[in-house]
C-alpha positions as CSV (number, residue, x, y, z in Angstrom):
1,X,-4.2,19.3,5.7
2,X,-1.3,20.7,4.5
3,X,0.1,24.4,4.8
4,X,-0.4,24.8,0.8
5,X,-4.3,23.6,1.1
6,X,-4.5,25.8,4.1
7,X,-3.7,28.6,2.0
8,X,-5.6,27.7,-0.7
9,X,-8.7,27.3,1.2
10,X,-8.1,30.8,3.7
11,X,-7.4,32.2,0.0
12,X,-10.8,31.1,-1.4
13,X,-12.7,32.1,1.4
14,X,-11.0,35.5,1.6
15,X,-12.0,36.0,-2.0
16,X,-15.6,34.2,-1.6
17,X,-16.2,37.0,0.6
18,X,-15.4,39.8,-0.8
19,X,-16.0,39.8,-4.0
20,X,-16.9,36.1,-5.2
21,X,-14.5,33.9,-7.6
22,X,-15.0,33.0,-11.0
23,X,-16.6,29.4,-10.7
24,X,-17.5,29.7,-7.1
25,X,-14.4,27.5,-5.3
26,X,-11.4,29.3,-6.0
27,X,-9.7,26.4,-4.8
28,X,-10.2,24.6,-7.7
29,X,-8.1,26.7,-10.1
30,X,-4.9,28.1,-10.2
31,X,-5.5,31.5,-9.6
32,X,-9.3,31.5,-8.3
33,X,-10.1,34.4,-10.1
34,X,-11.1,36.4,-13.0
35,X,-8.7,39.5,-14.0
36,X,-11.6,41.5,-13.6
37,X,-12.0,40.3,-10.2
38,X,-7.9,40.3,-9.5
39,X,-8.5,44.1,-10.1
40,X,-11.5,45.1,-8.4
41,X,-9.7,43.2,-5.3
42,X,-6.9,45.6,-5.4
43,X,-8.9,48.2,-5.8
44,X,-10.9,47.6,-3.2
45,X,-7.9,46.7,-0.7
46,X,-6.3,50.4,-1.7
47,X,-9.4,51.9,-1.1
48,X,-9.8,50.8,2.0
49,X,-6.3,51.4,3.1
50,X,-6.3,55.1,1.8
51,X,-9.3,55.9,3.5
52,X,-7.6,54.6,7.0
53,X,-4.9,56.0,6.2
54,X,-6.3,59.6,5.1
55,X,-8.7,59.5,7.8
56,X,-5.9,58.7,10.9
57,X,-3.6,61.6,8.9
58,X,-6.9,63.9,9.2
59,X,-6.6,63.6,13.2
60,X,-3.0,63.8,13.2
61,X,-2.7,60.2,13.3
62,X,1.2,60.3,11.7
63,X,3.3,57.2,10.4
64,X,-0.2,55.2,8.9
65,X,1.4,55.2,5.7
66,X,2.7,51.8,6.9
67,X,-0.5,50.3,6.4
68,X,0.5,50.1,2.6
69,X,2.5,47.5,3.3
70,X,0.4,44.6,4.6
71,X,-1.8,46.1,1.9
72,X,1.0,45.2,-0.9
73,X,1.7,42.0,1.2
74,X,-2.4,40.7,1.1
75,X,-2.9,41.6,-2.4
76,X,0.4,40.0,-3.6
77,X,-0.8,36.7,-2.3
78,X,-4.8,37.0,-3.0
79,X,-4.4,38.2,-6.7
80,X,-0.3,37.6,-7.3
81,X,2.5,39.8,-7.6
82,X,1.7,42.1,-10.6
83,X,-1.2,43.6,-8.4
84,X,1.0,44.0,-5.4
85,X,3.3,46.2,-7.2
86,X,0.7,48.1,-8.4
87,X,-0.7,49.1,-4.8
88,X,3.4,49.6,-3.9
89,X,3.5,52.0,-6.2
90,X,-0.1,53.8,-6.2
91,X,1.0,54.3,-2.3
92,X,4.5,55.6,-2.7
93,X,2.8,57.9,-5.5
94,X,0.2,59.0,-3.1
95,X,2.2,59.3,-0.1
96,X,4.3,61.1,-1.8
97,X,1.9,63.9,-3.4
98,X,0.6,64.4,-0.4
99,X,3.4,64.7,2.3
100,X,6.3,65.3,0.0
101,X,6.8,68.5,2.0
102,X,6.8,66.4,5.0
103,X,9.2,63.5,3.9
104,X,12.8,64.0,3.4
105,X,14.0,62.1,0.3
106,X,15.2,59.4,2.4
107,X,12.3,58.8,4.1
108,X,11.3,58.0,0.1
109,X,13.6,56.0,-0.4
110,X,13.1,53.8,2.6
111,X,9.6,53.5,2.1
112,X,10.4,52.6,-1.5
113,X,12.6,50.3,-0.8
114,X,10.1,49.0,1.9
115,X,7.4,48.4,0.1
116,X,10.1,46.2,-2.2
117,X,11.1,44.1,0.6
118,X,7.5,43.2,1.1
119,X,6.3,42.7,-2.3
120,X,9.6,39.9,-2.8
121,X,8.6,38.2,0.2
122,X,4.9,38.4,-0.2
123,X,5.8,36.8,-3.5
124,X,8.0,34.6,-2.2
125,X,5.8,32.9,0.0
126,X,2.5,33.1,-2.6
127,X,5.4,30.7,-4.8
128,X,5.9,28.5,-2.2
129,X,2.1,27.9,-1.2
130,X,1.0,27.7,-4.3
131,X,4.0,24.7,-5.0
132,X,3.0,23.1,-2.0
133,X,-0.6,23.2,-2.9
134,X,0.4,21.8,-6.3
135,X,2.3,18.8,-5.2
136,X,-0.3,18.2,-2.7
137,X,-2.8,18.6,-5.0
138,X,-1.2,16.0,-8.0
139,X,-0.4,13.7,-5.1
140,X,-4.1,13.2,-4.4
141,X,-4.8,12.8,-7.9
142,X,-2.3,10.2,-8.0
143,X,-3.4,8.6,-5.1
144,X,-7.0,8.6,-6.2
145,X,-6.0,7.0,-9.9
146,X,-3.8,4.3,-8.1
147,X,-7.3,3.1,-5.8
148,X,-9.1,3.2,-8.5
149,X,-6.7,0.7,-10.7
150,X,-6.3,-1.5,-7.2
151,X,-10.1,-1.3,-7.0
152,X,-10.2,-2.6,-10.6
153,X,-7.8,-5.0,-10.2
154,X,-9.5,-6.4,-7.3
155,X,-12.3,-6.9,-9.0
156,X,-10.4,-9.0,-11.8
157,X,-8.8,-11.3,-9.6
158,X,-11.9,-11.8,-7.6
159,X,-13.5,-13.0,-11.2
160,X,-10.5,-15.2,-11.8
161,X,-10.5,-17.1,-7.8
162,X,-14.2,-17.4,-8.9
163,X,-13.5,-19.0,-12.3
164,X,-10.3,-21.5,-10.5
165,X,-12.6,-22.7,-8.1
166,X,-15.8,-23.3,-10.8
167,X,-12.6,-25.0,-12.9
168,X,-11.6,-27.1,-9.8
169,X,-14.8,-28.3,-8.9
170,X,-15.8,-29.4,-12.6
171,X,-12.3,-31.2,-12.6
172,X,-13.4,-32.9,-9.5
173,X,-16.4,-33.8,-11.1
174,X,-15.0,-35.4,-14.2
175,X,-12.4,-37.3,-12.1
176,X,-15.2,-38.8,-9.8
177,X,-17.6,-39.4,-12.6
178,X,-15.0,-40.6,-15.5
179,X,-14.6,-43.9,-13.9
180,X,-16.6,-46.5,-12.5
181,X,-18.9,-46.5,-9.5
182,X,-17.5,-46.2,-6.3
183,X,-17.0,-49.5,-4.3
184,X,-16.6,-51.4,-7.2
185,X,-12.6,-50.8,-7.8
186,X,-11.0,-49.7,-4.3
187,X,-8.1,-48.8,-6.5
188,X,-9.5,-47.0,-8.6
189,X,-11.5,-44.8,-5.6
190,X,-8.0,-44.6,-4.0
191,X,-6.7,-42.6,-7.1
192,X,-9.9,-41.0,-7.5
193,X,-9.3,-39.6,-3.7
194,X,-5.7,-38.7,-4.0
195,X,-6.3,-36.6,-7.9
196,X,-9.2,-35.0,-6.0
197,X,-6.7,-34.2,-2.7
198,X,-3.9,-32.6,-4.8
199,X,-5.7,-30.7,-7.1
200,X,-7.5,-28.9,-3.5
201,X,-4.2,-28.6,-2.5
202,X,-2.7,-26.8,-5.8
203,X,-6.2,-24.5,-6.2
204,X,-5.8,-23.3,-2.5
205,X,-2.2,-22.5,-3.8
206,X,-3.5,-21.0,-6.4
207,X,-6.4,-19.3,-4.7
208,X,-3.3,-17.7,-2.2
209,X,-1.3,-16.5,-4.9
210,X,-4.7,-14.5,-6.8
211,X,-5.7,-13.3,-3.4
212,X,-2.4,-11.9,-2.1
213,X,-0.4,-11.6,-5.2
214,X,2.9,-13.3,-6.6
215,X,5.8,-14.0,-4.7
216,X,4.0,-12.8,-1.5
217,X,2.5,-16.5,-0.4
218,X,3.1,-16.7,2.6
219,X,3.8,-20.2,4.8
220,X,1.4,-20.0,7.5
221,X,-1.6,-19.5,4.9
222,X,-0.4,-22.1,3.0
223,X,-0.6,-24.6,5.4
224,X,-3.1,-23.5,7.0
225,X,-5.0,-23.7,3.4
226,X,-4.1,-27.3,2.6
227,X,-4.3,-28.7,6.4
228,X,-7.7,-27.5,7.4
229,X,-9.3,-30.6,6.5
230,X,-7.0,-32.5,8.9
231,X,-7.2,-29.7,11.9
232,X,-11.3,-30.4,13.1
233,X,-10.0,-32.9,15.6
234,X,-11.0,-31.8,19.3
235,X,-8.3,-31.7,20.6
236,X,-6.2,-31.1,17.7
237,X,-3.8,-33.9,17.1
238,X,-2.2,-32.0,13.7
239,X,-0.6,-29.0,14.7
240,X,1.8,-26.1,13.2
241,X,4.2,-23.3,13.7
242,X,6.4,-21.2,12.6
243,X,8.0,-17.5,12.1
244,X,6.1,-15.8,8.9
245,X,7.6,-16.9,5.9
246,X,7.3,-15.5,2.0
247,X,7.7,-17.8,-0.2
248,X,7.2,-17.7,-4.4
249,X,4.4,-18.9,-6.5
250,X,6.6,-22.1,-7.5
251,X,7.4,-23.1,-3.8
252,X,4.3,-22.5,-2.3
253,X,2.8,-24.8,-4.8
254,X,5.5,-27.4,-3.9
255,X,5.0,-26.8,-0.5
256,X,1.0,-27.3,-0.8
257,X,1.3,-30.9,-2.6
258,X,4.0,-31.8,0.0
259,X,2.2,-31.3,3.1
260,X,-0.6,-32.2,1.6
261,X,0.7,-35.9,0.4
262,X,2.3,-36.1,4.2
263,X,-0.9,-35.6,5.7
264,X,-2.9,-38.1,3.5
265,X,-0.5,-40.6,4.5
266,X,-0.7,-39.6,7.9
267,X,-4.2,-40.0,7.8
268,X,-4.0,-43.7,5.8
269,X,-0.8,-45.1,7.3
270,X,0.6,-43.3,9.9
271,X,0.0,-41.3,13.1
272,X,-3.2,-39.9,12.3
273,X,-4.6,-43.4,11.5
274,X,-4.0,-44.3,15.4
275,X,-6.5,-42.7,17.9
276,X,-3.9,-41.6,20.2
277,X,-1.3,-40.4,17.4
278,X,-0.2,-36.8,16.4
279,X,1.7,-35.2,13.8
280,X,3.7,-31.7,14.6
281,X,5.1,-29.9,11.9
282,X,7.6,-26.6,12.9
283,X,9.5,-24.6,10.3
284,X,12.6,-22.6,11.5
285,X,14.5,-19.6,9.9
286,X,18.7,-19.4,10.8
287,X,20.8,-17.0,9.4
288,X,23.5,-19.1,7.3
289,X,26.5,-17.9,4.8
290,X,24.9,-14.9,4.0
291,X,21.3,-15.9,3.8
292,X,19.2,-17.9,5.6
293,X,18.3,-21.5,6.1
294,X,15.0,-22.4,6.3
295,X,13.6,-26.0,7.2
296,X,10.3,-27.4,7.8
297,X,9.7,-30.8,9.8
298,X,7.1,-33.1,9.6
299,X,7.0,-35.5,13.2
300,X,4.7,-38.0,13.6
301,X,4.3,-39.8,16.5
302,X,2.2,-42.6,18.3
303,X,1.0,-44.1,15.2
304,X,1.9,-47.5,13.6
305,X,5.5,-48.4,13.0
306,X,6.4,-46.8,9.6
307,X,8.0,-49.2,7.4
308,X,10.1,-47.4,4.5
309,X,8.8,-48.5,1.2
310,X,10.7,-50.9,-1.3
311,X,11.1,-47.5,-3.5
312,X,9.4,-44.1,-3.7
313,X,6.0,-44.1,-5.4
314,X,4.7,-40.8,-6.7
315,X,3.8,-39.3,-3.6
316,X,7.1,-39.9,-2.5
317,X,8.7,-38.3,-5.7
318,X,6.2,-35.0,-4.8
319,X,7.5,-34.6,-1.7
320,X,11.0,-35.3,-2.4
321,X,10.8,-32.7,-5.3
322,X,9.3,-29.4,-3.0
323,X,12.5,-28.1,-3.2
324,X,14.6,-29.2,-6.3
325,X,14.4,-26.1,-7.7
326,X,16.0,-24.2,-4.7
327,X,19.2,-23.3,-3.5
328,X,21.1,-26.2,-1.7
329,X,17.1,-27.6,-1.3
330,X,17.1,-31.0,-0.2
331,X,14.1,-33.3,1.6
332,X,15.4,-36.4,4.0
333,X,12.5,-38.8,5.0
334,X,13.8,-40.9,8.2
335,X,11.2,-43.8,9.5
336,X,12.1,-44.1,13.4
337,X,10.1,-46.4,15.2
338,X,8.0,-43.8,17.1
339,X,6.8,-42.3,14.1
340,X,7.9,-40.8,10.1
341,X,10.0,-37.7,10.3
342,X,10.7,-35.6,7.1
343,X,12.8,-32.4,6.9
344,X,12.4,-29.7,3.8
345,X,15.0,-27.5,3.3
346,X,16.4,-24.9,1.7
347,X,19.0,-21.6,1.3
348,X,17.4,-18.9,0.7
349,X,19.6,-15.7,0.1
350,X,19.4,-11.8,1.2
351,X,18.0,-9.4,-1.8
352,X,20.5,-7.7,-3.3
353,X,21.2,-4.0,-1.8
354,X,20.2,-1.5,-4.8
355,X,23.2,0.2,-6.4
């Protein structure tokens, strides 16, 4: 809590107390009270100070005429400044009348002058808490209207991961149930399986950039997302790592059909088609000519000896297009005999600093 709701809750309870507010919280308005209530409390405060006062003077209690002041000084910040000079000036009249033969005309003035210095400050500080309890106050509602549109918003993009993942699953079904029965064409299944393989890929792209929002993929869910059908091995025999990466919507769509067309291959031609073969893929982040490189690597190894093919089907075109689009992107497929390796990379430079 913050020193302007402190005071606006010691304010409300102070005036609950004595005389009651106006709707029963005076922490929900401005001001907390009526007028008529703003007078009775001053009343009621110089009331109660004169009778101290007269009664301490009546046993020869001298100087109580001070009491005035923090008397000016609670009224100025329970029912605002115009009261407070009211009760500075009701005591300098009284004080006066009653012990003007007792004062010098000094001792006037300085009480005068006084009772100034603490109605200013008393003000003063009633300005400030109140400002503070202001800002406080609009922050809050601020706060409260921002959750509610990020609750909202929630609740639309949950409707729309629902509806891509209805969409994808009635594609799936068109694509498995548009041709003929399976066994009958083994080329026509092997489409079927690799249209059925992307488009998982692209929806858990997709699926990543409703859940987390645009531009904010980031590389380890993405992978993770398109990979986890290859990762139930025991012991795992596709792994992957790297630092945490953002990438855009564009890329980490690329990204998804490229890994995604590795590891298929993997599975139907290369290392992961061997019991004993694995596939590793790393991704590194260097700082380079003001920016930063990034790379990811794709190693296979203990698998059958890759033979490049006579020229790059469409899978090949996928992968070699992840990064076409970026900054000095480029993707190099080498086939050593211990297994494929393909490198993805990229420049990717620092934000501008805002003028």
């Amino acid at each position: 809590m913050s020193i302007g709701s402190a005071f606006q809750t010691a304010r409300a309870t102070v005036l609950n107390a004595i005389i009651g507010s106006r709707n029963g919280d005076a922490s929900e308005s401005e001001e907390g009270l009526s007028l008529s209530a703003r007078v009775g409390l001053t009343l009621l405060v110089f009331t109660a100070t004169t009778i101290i006062w007269w009664t301490a003077r009546s046993y020869g209690v001298l100087g109580t005429a001070s009491l005035y002041f923090p008397a000016t000084l609670l009224v100025t910040l329970l029912a605002g400044w115009e009261f407070g000079l009211v009760v500075m000036l009701a005591s300098a009249a009284l004080v006066w009348r009653v012990m003007h033969s007792q004062l010098a005309g000094v001792s006037l003035v300085v009480f005068a002058m006084a009772g100034i210095l603490q109605l200013l400050i008393a003000g003063f500080v009633r300005e400030l808490l109140r400002n503070a309890w202001r800002s406080e106050r609009d922050l809050l509602i601020l706060a409260e209207r921002r959750a509610r549109e990020a609750e909202a918003r929630e609740m639309v993009l949950g409707e729309a991961r629902h509806r891509l993942k209805n969409l994808m699953a009635i594609i799936e079904a068109l694509a498995k149930f548009s041709g003929p029965r399976p066994g009958q064409h083994p080329a026509v299944d092997e489409y079927v399986m690799r249209l059925i393989g992307r488009l998982r890929a692209l929806g858990a792209a997709s699926d990543l950039v409703l859940k987390h929002g645009f531009d904010v993929l980031e590389a380890n869910a993405v992978v993770r997302a398109v990979l986890e059908p290859f990762l139930s091995a025991s012991p795992p025999r596709l792994t992957y790592d790297g630092p945490d990466l953002r990438l855009s919507e564009q890329l980490g769509s690329s990204l998804a059909l490229a890994m995604h067309e590795l590891a298929s291959n993997a599975l139907k031609y290369g290392a992961l088609s061997e019991p004993g073969g694995t596939v590793e893929l790393r991704w590194t982040v260097t700082a380079k000519d003001g920016g930063e490189h990034v790379e990811f690597v794709w190693t296979e190894n203990g698998g059958p000896v890759p033979v490049p093919p006579p020229k790059d089907g469409f899978g090949h075109r996928l992968i070699r297009s992840t990064v076409s689009g970026q900054l000095d992107g480029r993707v190099e497929i080498d086939y050593p005999p211990q297994g494929l390796i393909c490198r993805i990379s990229y420049l990717r430079r620092h934000p501008a600093a805002p003028k």
